[in-house]
C-alpha positions as CSV (number, residue, x, y, z in Angstrom):
1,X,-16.4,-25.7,3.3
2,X,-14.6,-22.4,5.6
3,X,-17.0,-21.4,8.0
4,X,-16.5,-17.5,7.1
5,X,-17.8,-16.2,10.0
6,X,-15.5,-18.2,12.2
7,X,-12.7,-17.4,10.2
8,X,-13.5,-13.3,10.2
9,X,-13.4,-13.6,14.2
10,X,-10.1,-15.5,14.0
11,X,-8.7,-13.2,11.7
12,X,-9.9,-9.8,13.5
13,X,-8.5,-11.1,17.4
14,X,-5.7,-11.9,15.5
15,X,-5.3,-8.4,14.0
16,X,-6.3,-6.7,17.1
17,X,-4.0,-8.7,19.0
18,X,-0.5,-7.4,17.2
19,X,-2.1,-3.7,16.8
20,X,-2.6,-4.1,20.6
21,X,1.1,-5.7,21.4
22,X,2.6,-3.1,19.1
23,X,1.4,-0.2,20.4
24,X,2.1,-1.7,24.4
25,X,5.5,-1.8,22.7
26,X,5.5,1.5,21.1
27,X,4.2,2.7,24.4
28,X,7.1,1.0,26.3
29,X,10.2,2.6,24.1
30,X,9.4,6.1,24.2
31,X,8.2,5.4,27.3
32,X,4.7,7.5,27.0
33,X,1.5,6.7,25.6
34,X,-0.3,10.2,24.2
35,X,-2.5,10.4,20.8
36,X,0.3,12.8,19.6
37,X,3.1,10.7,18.4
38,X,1.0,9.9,15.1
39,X,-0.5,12.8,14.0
40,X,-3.0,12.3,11.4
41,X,-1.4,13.0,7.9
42,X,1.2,9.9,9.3
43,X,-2.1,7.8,9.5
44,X,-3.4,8.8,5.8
45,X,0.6,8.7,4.8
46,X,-0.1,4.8,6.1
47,X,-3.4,4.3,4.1
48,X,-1.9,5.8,0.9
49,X,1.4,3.5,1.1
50,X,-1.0,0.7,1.4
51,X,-3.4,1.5,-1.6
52,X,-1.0,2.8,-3.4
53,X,1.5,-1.0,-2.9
54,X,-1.4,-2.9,-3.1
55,X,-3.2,-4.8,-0.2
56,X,-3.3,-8.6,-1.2
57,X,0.3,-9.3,-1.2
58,X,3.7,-8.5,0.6
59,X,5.2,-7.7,-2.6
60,X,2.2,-4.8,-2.0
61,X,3.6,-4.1,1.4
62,X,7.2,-3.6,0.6
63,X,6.4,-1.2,-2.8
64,X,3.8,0.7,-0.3
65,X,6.9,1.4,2.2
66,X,9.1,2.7,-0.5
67,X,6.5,4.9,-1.4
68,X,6.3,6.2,1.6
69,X,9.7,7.0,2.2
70,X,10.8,7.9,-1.2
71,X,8.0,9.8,-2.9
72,X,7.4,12.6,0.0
73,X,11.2,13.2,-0.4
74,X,11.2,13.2,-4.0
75,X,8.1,15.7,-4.4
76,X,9.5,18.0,-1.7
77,X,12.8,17.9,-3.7
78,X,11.1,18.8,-6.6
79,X,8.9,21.2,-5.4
80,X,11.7,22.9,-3.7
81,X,13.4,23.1,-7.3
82,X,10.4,24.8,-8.8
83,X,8.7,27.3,-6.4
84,X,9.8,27.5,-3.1
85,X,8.0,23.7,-1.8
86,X,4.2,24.6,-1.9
87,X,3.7,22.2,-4.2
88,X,5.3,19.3,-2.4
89,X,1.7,17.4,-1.3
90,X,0.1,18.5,-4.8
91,X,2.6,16.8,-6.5
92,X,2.2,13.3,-4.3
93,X,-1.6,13.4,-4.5
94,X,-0.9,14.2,-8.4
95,X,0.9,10.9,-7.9
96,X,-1.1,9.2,-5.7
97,X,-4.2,10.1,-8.2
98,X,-1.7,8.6,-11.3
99,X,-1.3,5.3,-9.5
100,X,-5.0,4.5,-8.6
101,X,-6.3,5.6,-12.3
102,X,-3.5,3.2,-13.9
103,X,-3.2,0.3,-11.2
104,X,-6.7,-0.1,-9.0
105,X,-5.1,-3.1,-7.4
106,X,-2.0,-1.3,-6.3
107,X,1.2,-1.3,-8.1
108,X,1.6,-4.6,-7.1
109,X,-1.0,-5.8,-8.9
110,X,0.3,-4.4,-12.6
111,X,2.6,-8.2,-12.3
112,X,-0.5,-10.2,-12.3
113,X,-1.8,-8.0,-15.2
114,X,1.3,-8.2,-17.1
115,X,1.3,-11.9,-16.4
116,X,-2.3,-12.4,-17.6
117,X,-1.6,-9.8,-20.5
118,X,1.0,-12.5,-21.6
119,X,0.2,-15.7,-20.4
120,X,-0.1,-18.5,-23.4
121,X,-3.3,-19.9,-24.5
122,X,-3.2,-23.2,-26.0
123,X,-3.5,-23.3,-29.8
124,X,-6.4,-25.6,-30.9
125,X,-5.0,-27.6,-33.6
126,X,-7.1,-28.4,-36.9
127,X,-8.5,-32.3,-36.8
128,X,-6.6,-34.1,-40.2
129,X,-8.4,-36.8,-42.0
């Protein structure tokens, strides 16, 4: 069998590692390291891309980004339309809320339900004598 434990360390270092490598490099380009250059509604902007694309595939990842960038944009846009953009976050989190009620696995996760929804099950046939 996996020895799970080992495997969770492995994981973790590995993890830490790249969080620890990208941020030396983060540090190194704008050539500062304060707590200020992610403020925290970028951090839960982060998490939300991630629910919302799904966390067990790249597929996940990539629909999670677009979220990210486009939605934000698009509610603001809208918002603006409608009543002067004070309406911009309730209409993402209106979103946000839409997207985990109707796809708890992320969006990414509808293809696996649409797969399942439609994959074939064989047909027993009827013995003839």
């Amino acid at each position: 069998g996996v020895d799970t434990k080992r495997l969770s360390i492995m994981v973790f270092t590995l993890a830490t590692t790249m969080a620890g490598l990208g941020g030396a490099l983060n540090a190194l380009v704008l050539q500062s390291a304060i707590p200020d250059s992610y403020p925290f509604v970028f951090s839960l902007s982060l998490l939300t891309g991630a629910v919302v694309g799904g966390v067990r595939s790249w597929v996940g990842a990539v629909i999670g980004g677009a979220y990210i960038v486009y939605v934000p944009s698009f509610a603001s846009e809208l918002a603006t339309s409608r009543s002067g953009g004070q309406w911009a976050q309730v209409i993402n989190a209106a979103l946000l809320l839409t997207a985990l009620y109707f796809a708890p696995a992320g969006l990414a996760g509808i293809g696996a339900r649409v797969a399942r929804l439609f994959h074939r099950r064989p047909v027993a046939r009827r013995a003839t004598h």
